[in-house]
N, CA and C atoms as an extended XYZ file, in Angstrom:
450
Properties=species:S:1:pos:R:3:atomname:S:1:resname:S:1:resid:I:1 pbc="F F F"
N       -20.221      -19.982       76.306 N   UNK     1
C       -19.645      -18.661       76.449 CA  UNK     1
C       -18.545      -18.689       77.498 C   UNK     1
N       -17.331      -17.670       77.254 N   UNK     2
C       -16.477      -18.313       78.388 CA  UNK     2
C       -16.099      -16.790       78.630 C   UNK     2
N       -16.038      -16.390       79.446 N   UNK     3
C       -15.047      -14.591       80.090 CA  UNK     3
C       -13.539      -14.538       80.435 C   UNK     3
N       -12.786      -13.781       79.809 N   UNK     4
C       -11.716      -14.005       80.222 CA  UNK     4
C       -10.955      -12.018       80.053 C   UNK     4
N       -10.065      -12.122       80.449 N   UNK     5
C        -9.335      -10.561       80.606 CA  UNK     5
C        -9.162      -10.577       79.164 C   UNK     5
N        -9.057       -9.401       78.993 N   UNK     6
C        -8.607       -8.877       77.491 CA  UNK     6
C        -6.504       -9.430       77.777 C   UNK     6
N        -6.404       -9.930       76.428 N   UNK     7
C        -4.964      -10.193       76.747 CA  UNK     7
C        -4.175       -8.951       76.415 C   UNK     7
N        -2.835       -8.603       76.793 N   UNK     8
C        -2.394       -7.291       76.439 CA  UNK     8
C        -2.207       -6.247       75.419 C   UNK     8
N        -2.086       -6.871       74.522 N   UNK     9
C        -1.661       -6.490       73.056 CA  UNK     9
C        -3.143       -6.235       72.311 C   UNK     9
N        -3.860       -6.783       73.032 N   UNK    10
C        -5.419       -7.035       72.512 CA  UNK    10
C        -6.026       -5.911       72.122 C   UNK    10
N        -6.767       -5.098       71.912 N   UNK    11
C        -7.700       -4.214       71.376 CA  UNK    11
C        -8.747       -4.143       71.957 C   UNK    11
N        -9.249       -3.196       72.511 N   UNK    12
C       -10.734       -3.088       73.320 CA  UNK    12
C       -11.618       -3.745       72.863 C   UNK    12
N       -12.922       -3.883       72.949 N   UNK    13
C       -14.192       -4.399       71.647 CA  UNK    13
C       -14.577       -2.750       72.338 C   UNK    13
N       -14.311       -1.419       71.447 N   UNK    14
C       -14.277       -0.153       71.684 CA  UNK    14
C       -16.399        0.037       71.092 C   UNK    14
N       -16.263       -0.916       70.279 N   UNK    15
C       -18.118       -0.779       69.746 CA  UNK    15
C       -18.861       -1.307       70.592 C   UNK    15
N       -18.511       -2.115       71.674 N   UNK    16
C       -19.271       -2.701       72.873 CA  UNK    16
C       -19.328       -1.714       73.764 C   UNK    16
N       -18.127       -1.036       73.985 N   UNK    17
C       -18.073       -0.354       75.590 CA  UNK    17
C       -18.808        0.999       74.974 C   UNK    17
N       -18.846        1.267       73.566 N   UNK    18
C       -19.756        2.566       73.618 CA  UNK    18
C       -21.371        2.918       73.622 C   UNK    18
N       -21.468        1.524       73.741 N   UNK    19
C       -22.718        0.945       74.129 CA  UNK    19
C       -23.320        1.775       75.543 C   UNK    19
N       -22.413        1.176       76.277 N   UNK    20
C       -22.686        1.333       77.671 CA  UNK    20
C       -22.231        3.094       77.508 C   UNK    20
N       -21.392        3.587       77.500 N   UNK    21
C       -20.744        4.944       77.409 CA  UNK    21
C       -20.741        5.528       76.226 C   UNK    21
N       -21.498        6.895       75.808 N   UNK    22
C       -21.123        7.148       74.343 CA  UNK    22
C       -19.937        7.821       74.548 C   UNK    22
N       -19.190        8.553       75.211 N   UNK    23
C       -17.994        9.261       75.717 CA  UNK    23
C       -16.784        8.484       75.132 C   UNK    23
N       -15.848        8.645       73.922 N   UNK    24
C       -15.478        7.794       73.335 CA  UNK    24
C       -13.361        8.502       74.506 C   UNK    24
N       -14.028        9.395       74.666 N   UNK    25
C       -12.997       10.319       75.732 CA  UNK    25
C       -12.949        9.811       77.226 C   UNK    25
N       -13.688        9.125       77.704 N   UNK    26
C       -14.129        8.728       79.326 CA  UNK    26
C       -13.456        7.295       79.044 C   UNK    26
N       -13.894        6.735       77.591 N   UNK    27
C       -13.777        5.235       77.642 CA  UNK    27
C       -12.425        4.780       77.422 C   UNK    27
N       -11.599        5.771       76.391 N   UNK    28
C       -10.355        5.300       76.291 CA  UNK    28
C        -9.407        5.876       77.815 C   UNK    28
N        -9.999        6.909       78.810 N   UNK    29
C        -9.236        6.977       80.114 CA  UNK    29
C        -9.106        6.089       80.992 C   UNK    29
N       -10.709        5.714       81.317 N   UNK    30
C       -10.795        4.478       82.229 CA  UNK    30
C       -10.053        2.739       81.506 C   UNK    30
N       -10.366        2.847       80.357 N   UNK    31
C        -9.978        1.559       79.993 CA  UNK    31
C        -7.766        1.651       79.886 C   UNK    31
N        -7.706        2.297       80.419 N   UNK    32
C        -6.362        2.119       80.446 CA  UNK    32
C        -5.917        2.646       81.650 C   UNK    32
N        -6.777        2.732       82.625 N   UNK    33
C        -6.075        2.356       83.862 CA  UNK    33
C        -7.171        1.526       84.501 C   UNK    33
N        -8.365        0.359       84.526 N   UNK    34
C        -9.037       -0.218       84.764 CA  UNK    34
C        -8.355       -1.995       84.177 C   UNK    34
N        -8.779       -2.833       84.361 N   UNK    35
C        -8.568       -4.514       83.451 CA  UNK    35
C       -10.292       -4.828       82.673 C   UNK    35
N        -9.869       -5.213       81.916 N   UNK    36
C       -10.946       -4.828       80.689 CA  UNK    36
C       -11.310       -6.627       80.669 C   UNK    36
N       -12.453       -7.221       80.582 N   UNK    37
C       -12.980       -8.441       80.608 CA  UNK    37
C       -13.757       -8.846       79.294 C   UNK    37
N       -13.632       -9.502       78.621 N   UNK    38
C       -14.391       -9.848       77.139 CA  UNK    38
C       -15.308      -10.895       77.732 C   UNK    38
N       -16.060      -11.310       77.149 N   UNK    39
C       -17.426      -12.682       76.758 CA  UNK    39
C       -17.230      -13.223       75.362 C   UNK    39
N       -16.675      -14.102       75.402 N   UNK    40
C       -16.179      -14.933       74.254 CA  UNK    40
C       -17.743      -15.461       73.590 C   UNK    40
N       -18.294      -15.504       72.689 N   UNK    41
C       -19.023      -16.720       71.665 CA  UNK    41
C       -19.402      -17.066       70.597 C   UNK    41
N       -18.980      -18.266       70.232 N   UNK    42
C       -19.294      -18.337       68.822 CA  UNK    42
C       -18.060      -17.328       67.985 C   UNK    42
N       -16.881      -17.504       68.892 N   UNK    43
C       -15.187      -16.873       68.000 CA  UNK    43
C       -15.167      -15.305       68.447 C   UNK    43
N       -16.569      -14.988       68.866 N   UNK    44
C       -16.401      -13.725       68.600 CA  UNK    44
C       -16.840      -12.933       69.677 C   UNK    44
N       -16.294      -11.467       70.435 N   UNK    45
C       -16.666      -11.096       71.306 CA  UNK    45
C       -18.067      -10.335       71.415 C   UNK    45
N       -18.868      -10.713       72.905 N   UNK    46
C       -20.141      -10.549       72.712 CA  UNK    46
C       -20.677       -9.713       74.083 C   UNK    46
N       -19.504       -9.470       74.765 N   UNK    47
C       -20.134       -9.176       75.754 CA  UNK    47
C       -18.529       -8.498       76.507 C   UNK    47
N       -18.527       -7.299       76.718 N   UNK    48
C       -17.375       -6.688       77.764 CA  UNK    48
C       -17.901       -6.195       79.100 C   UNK    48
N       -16.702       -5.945       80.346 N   UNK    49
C       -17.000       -5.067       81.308 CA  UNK    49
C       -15.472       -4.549       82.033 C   UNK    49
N       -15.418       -3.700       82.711 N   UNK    50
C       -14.289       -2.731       82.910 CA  UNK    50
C       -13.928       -2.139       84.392 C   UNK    50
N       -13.668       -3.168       85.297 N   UNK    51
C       -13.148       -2.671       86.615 CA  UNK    51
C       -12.026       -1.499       87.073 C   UNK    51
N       -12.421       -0.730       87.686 N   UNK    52
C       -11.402        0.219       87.865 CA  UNK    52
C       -11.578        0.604       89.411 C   UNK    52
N       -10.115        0.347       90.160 N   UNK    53
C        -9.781        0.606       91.229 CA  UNK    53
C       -10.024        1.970       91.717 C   UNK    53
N       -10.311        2.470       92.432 N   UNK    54
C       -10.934        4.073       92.484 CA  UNK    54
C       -10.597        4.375       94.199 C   UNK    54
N       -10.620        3.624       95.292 N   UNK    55
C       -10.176        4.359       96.329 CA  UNK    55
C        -9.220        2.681       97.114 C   UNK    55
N        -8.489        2.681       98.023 N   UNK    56
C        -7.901        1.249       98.676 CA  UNK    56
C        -9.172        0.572       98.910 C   UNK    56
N        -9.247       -0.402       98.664 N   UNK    57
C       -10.072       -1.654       98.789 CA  UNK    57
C       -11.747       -1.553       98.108 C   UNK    57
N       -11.202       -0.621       97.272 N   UNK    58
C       -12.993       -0.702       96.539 CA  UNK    58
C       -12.549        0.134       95.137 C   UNK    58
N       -13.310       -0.863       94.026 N   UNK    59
C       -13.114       -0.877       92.664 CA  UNK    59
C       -14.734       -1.051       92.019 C   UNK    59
N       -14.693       -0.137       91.529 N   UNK    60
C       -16.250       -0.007       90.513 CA  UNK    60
C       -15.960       -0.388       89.367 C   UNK    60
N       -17.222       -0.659       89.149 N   UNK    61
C       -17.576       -2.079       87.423 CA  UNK    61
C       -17.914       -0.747       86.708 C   UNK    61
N       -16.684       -0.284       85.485 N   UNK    62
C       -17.440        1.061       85.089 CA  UNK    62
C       -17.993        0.678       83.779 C   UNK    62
N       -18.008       -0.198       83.365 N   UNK    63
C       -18.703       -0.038       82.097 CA  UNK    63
C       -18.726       -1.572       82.044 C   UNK    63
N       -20.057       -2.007       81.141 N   UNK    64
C       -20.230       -3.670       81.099 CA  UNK    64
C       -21.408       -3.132       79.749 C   UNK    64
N       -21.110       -3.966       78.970 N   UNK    65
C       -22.176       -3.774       77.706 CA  UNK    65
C       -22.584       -5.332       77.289 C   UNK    65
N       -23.393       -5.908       76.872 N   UNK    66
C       -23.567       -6.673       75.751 CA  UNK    66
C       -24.059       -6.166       74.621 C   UNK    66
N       -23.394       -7.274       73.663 N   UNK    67
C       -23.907       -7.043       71.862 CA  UNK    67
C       -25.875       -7.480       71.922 C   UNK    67
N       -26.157       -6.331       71.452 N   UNK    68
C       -27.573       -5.820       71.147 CA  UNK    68
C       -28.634       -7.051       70.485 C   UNK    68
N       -27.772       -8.152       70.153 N   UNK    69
C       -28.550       -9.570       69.146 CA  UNK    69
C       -28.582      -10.434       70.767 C   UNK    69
N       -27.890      -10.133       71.602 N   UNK    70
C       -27.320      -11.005       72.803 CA  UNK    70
C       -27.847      -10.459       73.807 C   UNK    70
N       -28.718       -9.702       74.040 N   UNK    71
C       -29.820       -9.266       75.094 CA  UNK    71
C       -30.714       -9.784       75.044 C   UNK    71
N       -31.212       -9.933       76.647 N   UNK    72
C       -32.910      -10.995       76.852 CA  UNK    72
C       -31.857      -12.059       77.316 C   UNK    72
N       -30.834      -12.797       77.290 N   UNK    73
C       -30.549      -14.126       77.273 CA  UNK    73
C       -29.596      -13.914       78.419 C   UNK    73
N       -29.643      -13.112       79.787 N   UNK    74
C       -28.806      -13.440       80.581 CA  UNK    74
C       -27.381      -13.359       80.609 C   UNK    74
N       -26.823      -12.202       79.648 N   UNK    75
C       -25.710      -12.318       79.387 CA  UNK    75
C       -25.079      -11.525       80.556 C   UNK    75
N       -25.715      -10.302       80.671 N   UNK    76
C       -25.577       -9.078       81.121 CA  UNK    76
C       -25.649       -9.756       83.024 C   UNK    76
N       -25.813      -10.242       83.337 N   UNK    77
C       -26.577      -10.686       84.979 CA  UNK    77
C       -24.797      -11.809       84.813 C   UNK    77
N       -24.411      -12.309       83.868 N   UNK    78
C       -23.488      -13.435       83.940 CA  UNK    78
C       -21.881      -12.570       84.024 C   UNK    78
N       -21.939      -11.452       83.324 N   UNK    79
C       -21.178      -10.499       83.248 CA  UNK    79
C       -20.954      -10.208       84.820 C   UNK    79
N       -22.123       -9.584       85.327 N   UNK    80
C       -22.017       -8.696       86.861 CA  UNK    80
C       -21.596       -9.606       87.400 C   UNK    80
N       -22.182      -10.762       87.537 N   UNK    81
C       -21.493      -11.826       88.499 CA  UNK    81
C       -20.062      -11.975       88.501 C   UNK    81
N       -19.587      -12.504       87.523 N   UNK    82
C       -18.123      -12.597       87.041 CA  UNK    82
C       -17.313      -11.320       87.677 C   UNK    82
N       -18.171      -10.137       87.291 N   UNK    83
C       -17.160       -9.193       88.018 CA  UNK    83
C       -17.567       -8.909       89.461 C   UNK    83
N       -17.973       -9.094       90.461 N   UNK    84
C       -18.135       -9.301       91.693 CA  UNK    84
C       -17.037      -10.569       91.931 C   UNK    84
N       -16.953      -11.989       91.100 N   UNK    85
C       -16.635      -12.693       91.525 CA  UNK    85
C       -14.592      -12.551       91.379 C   UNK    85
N       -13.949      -11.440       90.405 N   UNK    86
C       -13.090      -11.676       90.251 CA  UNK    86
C       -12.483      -10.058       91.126 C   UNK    86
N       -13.783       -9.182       91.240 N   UNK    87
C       -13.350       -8.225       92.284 CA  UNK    87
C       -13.041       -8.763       93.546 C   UNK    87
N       -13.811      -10.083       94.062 N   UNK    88
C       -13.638      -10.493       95.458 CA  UNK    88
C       -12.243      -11.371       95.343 C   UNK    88
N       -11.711      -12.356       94.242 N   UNK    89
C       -10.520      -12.278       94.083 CA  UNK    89
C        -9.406      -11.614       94.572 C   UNK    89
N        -9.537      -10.368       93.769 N   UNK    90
C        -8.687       -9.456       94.101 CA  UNK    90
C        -8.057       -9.025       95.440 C   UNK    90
N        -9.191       -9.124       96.212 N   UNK    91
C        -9.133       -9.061       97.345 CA  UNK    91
C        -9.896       -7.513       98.173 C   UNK    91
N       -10.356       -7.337       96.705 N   UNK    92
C       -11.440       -6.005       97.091 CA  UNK    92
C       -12.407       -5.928       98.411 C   UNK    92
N       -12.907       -5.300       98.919 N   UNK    93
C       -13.901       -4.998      100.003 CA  UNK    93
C       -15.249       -4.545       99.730 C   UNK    93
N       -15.258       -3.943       98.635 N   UNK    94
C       -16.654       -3.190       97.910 CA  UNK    94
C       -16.526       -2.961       96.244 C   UNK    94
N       -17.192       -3.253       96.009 N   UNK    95
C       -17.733       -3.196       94.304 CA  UNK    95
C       -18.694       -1.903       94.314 C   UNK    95
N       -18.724       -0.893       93.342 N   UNK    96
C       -19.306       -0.124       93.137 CA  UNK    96
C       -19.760        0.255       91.761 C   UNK    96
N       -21.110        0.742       91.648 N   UNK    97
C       -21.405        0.773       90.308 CA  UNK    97
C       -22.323        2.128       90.030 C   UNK    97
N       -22.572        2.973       88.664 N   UNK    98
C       -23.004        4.118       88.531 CA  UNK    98
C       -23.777        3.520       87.173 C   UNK    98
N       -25.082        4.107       87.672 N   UNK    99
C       -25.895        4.286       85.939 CA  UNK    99
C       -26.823        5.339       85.799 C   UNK    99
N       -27.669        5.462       85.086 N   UNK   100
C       -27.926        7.153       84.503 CA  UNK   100
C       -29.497        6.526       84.993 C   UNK   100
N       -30.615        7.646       85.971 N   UNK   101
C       -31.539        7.957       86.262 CA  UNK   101
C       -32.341        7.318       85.224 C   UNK   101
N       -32.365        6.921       83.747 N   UNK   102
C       -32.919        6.459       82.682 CA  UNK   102
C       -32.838        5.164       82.657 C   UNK   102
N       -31.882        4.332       83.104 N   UNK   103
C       -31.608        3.251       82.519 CA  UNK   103
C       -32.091        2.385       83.736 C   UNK   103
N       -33.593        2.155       83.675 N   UNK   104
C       -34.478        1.342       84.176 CA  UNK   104
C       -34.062       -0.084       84.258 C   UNK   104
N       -33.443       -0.704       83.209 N   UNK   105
C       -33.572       -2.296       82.860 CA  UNK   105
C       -32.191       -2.656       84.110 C   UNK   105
N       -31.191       -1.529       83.698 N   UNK   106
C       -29.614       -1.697       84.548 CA  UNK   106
C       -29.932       -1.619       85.987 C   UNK   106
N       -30.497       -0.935       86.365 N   UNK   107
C       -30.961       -0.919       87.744 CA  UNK   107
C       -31.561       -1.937       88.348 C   UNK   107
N       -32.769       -2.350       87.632 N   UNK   108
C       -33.473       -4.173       88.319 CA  UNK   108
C       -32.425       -5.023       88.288 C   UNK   108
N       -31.340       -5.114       87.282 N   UNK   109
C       -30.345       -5.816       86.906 CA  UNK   109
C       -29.337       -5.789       88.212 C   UNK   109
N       -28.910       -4.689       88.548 N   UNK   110
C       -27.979       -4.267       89.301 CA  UNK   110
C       -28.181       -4.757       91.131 C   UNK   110
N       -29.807       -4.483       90.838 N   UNK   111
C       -30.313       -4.944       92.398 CA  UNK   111
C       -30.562       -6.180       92.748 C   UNK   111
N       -30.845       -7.198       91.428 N   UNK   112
C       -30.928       -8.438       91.293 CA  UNK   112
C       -29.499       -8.862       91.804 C   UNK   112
N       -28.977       -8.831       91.639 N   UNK   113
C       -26.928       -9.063       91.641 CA  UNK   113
C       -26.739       -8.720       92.956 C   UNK   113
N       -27.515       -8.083       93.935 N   UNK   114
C       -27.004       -7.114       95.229 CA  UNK   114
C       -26.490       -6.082       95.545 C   UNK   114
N       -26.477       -5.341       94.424 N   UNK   115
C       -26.102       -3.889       94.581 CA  UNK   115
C       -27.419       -3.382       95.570 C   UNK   115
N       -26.531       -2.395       96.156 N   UNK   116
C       -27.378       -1.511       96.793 CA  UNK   116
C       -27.136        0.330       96.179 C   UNK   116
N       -28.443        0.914       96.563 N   UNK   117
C       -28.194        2.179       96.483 CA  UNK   117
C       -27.606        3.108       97.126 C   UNK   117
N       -26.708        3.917       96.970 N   UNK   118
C       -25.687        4.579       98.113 CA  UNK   118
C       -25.880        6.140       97.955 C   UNK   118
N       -26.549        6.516       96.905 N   UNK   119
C       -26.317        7.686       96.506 CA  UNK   119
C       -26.982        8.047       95.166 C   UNK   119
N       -26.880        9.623       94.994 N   UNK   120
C       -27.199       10.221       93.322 CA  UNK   120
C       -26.492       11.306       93.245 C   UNK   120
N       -25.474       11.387       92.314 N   UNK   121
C       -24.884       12.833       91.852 CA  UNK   121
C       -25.374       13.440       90.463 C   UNK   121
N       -26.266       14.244       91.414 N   UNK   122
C       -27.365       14.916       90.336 CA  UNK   122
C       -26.244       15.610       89.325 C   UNK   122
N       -27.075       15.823       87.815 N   UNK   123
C       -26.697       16.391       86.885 CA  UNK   123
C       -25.051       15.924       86.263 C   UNK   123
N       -25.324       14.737       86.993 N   UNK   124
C       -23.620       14.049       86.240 CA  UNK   124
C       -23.147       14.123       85.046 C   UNK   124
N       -24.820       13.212       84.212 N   UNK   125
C       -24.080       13.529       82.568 CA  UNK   125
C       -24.813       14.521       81.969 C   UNK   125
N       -25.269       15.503       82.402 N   UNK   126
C       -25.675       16.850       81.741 CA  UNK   126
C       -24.392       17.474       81.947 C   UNK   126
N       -23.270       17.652       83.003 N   UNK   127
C       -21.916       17.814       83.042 CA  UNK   127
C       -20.883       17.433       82.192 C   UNK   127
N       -21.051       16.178       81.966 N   UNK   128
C       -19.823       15.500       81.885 CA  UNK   128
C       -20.102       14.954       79.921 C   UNK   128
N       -20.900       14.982       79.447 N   UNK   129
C       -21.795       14.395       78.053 CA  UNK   129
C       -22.826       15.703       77.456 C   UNK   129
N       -21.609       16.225       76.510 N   UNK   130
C       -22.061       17.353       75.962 CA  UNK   130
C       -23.349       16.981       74.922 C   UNK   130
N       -23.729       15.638       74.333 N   UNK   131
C       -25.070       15.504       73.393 CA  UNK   131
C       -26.035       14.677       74.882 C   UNK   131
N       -27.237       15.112       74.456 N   UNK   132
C       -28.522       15.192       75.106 CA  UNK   132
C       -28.571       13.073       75.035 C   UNK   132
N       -28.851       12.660       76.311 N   UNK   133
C       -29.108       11.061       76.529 CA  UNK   133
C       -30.469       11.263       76.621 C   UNK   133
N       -31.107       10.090       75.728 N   UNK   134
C       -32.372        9.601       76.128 CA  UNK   134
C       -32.390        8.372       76.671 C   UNK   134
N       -33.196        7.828       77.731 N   UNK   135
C       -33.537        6.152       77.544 CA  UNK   135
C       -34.890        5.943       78.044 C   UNK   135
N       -35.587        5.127       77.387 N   UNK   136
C       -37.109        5.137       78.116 CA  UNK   136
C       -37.847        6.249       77.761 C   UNK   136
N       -37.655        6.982       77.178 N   UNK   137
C       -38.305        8.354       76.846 CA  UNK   137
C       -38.106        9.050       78.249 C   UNK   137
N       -36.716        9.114       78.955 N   UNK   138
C       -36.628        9.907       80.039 CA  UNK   138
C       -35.115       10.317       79.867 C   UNK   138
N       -34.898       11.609       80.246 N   UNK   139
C       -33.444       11.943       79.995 CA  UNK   139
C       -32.805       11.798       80.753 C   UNK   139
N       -31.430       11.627       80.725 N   UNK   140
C       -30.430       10.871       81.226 CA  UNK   140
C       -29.791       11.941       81.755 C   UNK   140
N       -30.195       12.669       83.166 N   UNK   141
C       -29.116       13.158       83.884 CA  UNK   141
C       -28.439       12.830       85.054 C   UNK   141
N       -29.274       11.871       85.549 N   UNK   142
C       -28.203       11.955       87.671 CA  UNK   142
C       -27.778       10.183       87.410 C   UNK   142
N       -26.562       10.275       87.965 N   UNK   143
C       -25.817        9.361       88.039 CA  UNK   143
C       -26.337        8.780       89.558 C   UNK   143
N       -26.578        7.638       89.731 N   UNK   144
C       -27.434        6.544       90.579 CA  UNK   144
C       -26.087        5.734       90.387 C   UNK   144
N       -25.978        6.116       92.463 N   UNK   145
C       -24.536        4.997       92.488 CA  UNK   145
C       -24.839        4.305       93.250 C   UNK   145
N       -24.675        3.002       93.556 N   UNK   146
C       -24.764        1.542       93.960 CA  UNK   146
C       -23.559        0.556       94.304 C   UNK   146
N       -23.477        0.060       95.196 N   UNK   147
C       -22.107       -0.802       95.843 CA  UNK   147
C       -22.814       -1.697       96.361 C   UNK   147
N       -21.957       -2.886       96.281 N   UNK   148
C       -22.221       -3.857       97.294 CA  UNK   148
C       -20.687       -4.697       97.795 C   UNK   148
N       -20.867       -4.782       99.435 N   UNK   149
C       -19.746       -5.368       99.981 CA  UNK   149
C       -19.234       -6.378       99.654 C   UNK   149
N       -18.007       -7.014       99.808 N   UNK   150
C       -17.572       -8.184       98.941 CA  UNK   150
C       -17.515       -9.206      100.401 C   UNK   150
């Protein structure tokens, strides 16, 4: 498997990132002012994630998905890394990341990697995501934000 930037002319993998985001309105904003990262394998893309600069010296990972046959296998943990490792590149100071009160698996994931918890902005996507989120049989409202220093 190899990661590399989306090249310019390129095309989102728009069925990956709605994975992570059903907001097909959030995804085409951020992905065009963010650098968009593919997971190459087997010819075909399997895995995206989506840095976006948000205040001087700190850029949040806003969206990272893998393809649904390609979970369980470490894809997702190889992803975060990569983007920590090309945020510290950059010359960033802090990585920051947001996921929904539901999404149990992203969170062990997230803390495994070194994120820390910084915060919750209750009722985020009951705001912002007019159809009802489930995950876990728990609904998806407060946005759980997490950074870690570079």
């Amino acid at each position: 498997m190899m990661i590399r930037k989306l090249k310019i002319n390129e095309e989102p993998p728009m069925d990956l990132l709605l994975l992570a985001d059903p907001s097909r309105k959030l995804v085409e904003e951020y992905i065009n002012r963010g650098e968009c990262f593919v997971a190459e394998g087997n010819g075909k893309i399997i895995g995206v994630y989506v840095l976006l600069p948000t205040r001087p010296g700190t850029v949040e990972l806003v969206n990272i998905a893998v393809e649904e046959e390609q979970h369980g296998k470490g894809l997702g943990k190889r992803l975060v890394m990569d983007a920590i490792k090309e945020a510290k590149e950059r010359g960033y100071k802090t990585i920051e990341i947001g996921t929904g009160n539901s999404s149990i698996g992203q969170l062990a994931l997230y803390q495994k990697c070194g994120f820390r918890m910084i915060g919750v902005d209750r009722d985020f996507f009951t705001r912002h995501y007019p159809e009802k989120i489930v995950e876990n049989g728990i609904q998806c409202r407060d946005m759980i934000r997490l950074s870690q220093d570079l």
